[in-house]
Steps between C-alpha positions, in 0.01 A plus 500: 500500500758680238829364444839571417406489143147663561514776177291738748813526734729501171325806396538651856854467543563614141265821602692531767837481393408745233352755702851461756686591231259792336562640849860469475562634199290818568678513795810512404465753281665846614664326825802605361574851732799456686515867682420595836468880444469588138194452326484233130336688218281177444138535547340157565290327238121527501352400826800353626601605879869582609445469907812633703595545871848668572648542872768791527707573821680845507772554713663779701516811345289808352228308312261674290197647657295194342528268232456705237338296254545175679856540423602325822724814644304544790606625885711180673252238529275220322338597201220200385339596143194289352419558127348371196470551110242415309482523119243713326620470170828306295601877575305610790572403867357633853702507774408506908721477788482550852818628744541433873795669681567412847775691641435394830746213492802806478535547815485841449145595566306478160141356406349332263338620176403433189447556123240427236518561153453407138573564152386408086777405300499534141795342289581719209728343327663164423718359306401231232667216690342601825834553671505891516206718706409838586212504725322865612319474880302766672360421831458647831553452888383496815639537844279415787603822696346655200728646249475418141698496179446459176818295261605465144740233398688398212637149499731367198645096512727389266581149470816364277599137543504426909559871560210719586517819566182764678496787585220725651453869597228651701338860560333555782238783662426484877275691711698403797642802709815624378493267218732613185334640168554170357722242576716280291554121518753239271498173543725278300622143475704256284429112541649194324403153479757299649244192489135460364456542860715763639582838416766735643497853455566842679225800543512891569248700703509878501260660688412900502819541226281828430774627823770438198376857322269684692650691791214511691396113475404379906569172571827449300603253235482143629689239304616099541602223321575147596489159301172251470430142435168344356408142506221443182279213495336533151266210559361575812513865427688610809774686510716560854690824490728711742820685573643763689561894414735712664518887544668691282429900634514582842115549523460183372412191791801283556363200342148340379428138437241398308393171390144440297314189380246537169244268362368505199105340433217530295 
């Protein structure tokens, strides 16, 4: 029978320990995003996983047609979005995500619906502390009534002290009916680390802002703002995010809520 002192269960528990902490480490790493809409310029390291699920309610108001680009300013109702990001490359990531839309719970006659898509993100540039990223993504959609779109994005985070700031914009092609030529999407946020656990910030959404300049744009420009809060667990590699945006155009919904959790594994 081993005992306490038995070097076979020495050797275990220092295996063990080890590999608990291997795992926490790579973890960790990148659990630092504290936005709810905009996306971080970061592209996960090699083989490492960034898992996320995000739950968005939309108030009264004229939504967008659909979440255009899982931006969460759907028609009044729950929005639940499952995704994942997987690193290629120390520059290369693949992204997936699914989007379920259930307008049903409105009260005003809708359905549900839903979303697939993905996209490869390449980071172009960085700075030589690592603090400063431009990433490039390309990727397309799917809706399951059978439209498609195709997306280019350009992502820039900058990070200075407990400030960061990111910023994203995205051009879109539909096949939907009456869809627009292209349309435009900005995202941006500013966050700051009030703790090593908490960050406060405030984010922007503008959806269609193509309305701004072109006269015959359809849906009209769609923009919000509200303020966000992250909880960060760098040793787990969890991160709890969420806050509320309000409408800043007429066409825009009342309010949205979103709140997200992300993971981070190897």
């Amino acid at each position: 029978m081993a005992t306490a002192t038995d070097p076979r269960r020495l050797v275990a528990s220092l295996a063990l320990a080890l590999s608990v902490s291997m795992l926490g480490a790579m973890a960790s790493a990148q659990t630092d995003r504290p936005f709810v809409y905009a996306s971080d310029a970061r592209t996960p390291q090699q083989l490492q996983t960034l898992a996320t699920y995000r739950l968005t309610w939309g108030g009264a108001g004229n939504g967008a047609l659909r979440p255009i680009g899982a931006a969460g300013l759907g028609a009044p109702g729950f929005m639940h979005e499952f995704g994942a990001e997987v690193g290629i490359l120390d520059r290369l990531s693949a992204r997936v995500y699914g989007v379920v839309s259930d307008t049903s719970s409105n009260g005003l006659g809708g359905n549900v619906s839903g979303t697939v898509g993905g996209e490869l993100r390449g980071r172009l540039w960085s700075s030589a502390d690592r603090r400063h990223h431009v990433t490039l993504s390309v990727g397309a959609l799917r809706e399951l009534t059978g439209s498609l779109a195709l997306q280019l994005r350009a992502a820039g985070t900058f990070r200075f002290g407990g400030l960061t700031l990111t910023g994203d914009v995205t051009l879109e092609r539909s096949t939907r009916n009456a869809a627009d030529r292209v349309d435009v999407i900005v995202v941006a946020g500013a966050s700051y680390a009030v703790r090593p656990w908490l960050r406060a910030g405030v984010e922007y959404v503008g959806q269609d802002l193509e309305a701004l300049w072109d006269p015959d744009e359809i849906e009209g420009a769609r923009q919000m703002a509200g303020p966000t809060v992250a909880f960060v667990s760098e040793r787990y590699g969890l991160q709890i995010a969420l806050g509320p945006a309000f409408g800043l155009t007429p066409q825009s919904p009342t309010a949205v809520l979103r709140a997200g959790v992300q993971y981070a594994f190897r």
